[in-house]
MOPAC internal coordinates of N, CA, C and O (Angstrom, degrees):
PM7 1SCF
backbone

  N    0.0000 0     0.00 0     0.00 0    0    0    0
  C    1.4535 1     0.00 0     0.00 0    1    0    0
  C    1.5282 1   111.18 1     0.00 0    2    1    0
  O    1.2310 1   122.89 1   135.01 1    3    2    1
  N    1.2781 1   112.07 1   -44.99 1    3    2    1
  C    1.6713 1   115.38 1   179.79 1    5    3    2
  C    1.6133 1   112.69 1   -71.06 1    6    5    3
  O    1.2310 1   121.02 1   178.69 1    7    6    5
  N    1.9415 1   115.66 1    -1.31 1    7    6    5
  C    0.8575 1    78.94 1   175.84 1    9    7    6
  C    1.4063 1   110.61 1  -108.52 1   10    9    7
  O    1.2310 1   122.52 1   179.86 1   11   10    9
  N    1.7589 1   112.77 1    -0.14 1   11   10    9
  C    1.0620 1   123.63 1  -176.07 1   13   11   10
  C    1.6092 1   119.97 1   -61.80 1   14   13   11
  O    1.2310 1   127.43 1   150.57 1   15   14   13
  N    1.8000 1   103.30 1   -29.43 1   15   14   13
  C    1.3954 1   142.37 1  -171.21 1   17   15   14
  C    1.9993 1    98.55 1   -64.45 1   18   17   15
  O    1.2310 1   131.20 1   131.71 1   19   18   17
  N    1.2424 1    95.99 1   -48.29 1   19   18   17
  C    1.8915 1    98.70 1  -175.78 1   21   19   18
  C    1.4734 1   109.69 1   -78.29 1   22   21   19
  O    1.2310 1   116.59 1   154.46 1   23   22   21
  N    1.5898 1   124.09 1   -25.54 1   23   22   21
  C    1.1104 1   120.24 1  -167.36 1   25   23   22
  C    1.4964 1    84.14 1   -99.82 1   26   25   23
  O    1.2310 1    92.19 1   169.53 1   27   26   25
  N    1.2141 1   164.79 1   -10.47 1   27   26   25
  C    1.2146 1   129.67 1   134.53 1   29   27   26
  C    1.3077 1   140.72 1   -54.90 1   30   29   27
  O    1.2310 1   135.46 1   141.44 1   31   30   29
  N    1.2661 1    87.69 1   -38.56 1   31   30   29
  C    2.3881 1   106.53 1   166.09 1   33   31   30
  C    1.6029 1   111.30 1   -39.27 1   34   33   31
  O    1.2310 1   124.70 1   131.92 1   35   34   33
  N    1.4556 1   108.59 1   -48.08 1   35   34   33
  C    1.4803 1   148.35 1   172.25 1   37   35   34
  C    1.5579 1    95.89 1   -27.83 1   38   37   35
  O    1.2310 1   134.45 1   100.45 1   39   38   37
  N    1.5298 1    89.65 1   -79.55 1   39   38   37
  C    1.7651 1   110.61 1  -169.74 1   41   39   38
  C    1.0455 1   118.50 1   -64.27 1   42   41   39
  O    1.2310 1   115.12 1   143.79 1   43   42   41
  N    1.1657 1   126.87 1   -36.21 1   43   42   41
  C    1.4045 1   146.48 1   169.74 1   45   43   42
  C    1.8061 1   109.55 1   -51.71 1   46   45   43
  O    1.2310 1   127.53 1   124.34 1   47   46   45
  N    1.3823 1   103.11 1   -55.66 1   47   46   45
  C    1.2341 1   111.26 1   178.90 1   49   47   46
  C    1.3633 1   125.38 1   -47.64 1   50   49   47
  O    1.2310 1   126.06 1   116.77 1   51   50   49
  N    1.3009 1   105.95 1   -63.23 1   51   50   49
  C    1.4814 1   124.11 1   156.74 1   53   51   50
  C    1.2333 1   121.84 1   -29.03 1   54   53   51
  O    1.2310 1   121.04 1   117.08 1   55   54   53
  N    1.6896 1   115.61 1   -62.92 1   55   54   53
  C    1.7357 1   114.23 1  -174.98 1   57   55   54
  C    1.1774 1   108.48 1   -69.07 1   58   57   55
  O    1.2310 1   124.94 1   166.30 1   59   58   57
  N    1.5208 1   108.13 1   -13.70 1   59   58   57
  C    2.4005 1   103.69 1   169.53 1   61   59   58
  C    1.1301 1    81.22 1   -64.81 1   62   61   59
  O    1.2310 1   110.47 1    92.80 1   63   62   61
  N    1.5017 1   135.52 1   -87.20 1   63   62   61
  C    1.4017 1   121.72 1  -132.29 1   65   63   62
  C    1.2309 1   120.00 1   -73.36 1   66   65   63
  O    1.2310 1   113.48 1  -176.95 1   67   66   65
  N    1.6002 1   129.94 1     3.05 1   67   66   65
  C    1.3908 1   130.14 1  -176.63 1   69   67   66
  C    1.8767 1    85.37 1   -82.72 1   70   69   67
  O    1.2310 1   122.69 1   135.42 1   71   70   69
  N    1.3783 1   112.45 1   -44.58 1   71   70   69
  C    1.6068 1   116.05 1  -153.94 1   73   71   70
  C    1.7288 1    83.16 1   -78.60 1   74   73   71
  O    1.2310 1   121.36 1   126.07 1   75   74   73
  N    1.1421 1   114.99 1   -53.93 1   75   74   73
  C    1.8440 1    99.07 1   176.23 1   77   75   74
  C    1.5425 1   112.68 1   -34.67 1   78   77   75
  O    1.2310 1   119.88 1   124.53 1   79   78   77
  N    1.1055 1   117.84 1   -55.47 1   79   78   77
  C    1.4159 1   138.37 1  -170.34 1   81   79   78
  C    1.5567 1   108.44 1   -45.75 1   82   81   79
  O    1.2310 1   129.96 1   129.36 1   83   82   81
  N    1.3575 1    98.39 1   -50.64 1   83   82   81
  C    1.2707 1   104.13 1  -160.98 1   85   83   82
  C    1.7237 1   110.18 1   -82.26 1   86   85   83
  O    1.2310 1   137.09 1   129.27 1   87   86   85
  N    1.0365 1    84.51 1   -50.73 1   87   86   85
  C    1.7367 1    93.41 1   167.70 1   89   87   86
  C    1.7329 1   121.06 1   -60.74 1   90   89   87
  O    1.2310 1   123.44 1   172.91 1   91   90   89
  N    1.2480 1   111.01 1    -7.09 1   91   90   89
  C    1.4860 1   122.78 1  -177.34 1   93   91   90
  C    1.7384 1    96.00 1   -75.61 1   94   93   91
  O    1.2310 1   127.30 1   116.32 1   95   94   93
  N    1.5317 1   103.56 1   -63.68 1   95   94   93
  C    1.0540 1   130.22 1  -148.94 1   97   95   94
  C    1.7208 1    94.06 1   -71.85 1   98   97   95
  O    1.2310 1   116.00 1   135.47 1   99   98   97
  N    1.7161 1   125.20 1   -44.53 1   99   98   97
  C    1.3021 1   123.57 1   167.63 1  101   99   98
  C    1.4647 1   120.58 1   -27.39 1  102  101   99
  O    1.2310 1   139.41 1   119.46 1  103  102  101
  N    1.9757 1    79.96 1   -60.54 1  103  102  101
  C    2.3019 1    90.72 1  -178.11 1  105  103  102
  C    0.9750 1   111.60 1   -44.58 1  106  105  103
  O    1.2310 1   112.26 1   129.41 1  107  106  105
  N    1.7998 1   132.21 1   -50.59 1  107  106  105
  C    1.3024 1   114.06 1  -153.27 1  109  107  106
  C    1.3853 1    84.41 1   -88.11 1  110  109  107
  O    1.2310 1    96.01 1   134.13 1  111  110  109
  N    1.1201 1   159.84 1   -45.87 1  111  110  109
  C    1.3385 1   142.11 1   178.97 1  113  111  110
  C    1.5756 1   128.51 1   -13.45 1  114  113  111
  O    1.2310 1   134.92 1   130.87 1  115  114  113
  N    1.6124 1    88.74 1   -49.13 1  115  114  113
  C    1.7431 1   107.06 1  -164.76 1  117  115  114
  C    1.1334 1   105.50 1   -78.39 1  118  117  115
  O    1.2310 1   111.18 1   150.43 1  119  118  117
  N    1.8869 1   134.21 1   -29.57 1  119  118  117
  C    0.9409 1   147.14 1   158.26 1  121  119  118
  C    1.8767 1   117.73 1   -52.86 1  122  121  119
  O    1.2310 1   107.92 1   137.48 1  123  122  121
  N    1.0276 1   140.16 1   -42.52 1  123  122  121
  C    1.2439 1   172.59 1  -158.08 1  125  123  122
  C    1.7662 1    80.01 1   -72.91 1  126  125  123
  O    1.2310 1   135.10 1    85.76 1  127  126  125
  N    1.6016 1    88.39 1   -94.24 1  127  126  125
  C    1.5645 1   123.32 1  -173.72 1  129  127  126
  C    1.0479 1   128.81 1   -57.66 1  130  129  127
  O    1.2310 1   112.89 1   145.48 1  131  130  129
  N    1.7975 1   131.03 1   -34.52 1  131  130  129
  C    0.9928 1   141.57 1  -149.38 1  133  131  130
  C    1.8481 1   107.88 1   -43.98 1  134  133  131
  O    1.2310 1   102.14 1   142.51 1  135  134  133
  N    1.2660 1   150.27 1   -37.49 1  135  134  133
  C    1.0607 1   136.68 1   179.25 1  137  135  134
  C    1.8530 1   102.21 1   -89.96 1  138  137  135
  O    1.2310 1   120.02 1  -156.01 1  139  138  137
  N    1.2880 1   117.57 1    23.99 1  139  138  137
  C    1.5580 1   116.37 1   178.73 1  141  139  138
  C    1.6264 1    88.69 1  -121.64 1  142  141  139
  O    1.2310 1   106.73 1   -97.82 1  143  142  141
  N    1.2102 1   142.29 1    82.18 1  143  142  141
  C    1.5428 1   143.04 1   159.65 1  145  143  142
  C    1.2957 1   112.86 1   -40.26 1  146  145  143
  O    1.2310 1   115.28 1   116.87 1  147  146  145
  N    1.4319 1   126.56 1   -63.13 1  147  146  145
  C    1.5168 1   141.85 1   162.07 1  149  147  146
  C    1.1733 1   137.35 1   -36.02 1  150  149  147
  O    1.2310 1   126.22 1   155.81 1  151  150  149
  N    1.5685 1   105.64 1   -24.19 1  151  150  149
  C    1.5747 1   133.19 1   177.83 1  153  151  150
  C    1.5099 1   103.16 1   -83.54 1  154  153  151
  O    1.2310 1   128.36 1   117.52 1  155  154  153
  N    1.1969 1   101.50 1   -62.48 1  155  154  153
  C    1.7897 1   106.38 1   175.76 1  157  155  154
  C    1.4353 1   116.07 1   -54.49 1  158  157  155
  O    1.2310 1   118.32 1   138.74 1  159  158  157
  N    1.7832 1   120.81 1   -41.26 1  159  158  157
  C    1.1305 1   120.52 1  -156.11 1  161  159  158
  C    2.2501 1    94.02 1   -71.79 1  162  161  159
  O    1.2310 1   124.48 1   149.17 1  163  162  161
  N    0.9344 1   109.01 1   -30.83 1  163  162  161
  C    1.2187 1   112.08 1  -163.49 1  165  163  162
  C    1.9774 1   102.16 1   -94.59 1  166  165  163
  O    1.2310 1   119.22 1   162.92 1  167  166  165
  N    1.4751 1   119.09 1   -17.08 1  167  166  165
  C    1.3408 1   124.37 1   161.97 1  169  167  166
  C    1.5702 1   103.90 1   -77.49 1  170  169  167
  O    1.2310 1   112.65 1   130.91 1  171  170  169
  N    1.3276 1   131.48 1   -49.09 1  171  170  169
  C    1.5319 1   133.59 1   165.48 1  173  171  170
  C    1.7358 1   111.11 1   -48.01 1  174  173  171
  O    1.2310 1   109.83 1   131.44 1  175  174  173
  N    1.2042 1   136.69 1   -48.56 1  175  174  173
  C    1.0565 1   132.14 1  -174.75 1  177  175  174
  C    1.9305 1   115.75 1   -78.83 1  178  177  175
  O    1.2310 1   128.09 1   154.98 1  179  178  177
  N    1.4192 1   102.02 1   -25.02 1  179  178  177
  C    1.6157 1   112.49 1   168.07 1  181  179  178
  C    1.0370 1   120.96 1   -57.04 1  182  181  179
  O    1.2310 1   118.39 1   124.76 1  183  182  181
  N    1.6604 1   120.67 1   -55.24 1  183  182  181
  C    1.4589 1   130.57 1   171.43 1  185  183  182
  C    0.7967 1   132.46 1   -50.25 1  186  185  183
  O    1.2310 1   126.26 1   133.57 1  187  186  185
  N    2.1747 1   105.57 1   -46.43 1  187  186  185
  C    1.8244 1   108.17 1   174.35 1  189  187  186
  C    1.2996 1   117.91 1   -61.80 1  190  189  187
  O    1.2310 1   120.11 1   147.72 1  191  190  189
  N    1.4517 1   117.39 1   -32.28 1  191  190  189
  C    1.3641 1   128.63 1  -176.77 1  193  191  190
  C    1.9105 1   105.60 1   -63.88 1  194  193  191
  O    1.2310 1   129.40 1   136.36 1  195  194  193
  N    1.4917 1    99.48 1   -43.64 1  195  194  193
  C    1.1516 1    84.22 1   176.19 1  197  195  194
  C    1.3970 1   125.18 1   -68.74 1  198  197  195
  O    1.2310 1   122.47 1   149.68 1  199  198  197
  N    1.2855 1   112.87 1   -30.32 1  199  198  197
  C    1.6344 1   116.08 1  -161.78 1  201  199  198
  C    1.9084 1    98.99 1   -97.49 1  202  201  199
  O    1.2310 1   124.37 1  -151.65 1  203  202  201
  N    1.5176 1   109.22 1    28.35 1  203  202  201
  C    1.5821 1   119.17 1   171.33 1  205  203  202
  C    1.1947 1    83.71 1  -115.23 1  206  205  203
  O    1.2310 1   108.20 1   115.37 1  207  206  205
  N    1.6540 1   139.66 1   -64.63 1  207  206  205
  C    1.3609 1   123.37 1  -153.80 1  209  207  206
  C    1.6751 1    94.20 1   -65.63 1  210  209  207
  O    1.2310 1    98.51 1    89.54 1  211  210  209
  N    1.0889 1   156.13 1   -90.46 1  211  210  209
  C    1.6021 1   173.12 1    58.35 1  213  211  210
  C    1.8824 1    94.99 1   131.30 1  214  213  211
  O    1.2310 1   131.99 1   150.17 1  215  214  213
  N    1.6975 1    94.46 1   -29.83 1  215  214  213
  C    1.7559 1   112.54 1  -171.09 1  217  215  214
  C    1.5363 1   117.99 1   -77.47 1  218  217  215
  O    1.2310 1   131.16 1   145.97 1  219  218  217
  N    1.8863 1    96.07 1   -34.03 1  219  218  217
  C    1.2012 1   121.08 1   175.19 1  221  219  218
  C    1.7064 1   122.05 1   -84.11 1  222  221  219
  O    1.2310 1   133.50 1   -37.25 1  223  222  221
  N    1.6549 1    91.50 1   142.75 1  223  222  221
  C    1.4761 1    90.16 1   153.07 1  225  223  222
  C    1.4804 1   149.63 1   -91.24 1  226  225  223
  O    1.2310 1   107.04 1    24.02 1  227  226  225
  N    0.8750 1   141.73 1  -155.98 1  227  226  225
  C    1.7473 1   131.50 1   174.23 1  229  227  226
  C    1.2163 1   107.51 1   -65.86 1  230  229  227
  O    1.2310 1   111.41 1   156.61 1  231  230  229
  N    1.5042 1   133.79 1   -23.39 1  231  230  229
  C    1.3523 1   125.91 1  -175.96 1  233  231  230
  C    1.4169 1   103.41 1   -96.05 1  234  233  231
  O    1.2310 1   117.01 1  -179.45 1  235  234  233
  N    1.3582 1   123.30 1     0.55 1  235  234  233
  C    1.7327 1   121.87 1  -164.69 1  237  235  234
  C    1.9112 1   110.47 1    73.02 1  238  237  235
  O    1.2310 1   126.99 1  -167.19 1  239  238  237
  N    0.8372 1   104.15 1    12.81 1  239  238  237
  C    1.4605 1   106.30 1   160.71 1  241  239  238
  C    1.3222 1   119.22 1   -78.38 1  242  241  239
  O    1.2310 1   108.03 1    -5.20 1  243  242  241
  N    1.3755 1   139.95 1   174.80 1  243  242  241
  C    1.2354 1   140.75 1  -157.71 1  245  243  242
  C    1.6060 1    90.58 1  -118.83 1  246  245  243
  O    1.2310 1   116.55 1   -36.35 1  247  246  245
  N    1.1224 1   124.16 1   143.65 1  247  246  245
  C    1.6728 1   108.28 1   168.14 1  249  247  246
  C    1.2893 1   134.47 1   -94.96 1  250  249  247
  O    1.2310 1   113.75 1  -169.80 1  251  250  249
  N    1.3548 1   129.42 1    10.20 1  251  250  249
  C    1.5625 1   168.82 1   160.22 1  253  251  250
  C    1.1799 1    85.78 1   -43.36 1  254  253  251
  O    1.2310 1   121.15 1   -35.75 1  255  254  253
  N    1.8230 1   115.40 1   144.25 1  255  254  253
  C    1.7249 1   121.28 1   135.04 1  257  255  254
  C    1.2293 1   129.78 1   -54.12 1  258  257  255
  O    1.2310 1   120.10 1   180.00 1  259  258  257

């Protein structure tokens, strides 16, 4: 059980720092962009997309228990 317990901590860990990541990378965006709304809206939708495929595996499954 404890070890099932770390290899979720594991996974967990990881999806902070993809969502840190991503949200890092938003801020300076909005700063960059901030009077371009349209620029961001379509840099915001790139990332999520990316950090949905990145979740998946080759079959589109999720790789999580």
């Amino acid at each position: 059980m404890a070890r099932k317990l770390a290899k979720k901590q594991e996974e967990t860990t990881r999806s902070l720092q993809k969502i840190e990541s991503v949200c890092y990378a938003l801020r300076l965006r909005l700063i960059e962009y901030a009077d371009r709304p349209d620029i961001l809206r379509q840099m915001a939708k790139r990332a999520l997309d990316d950090a949905a495929a990145a979740g998946q595996d080759k079959d589109g499954e999720r790789g999580d228990d």
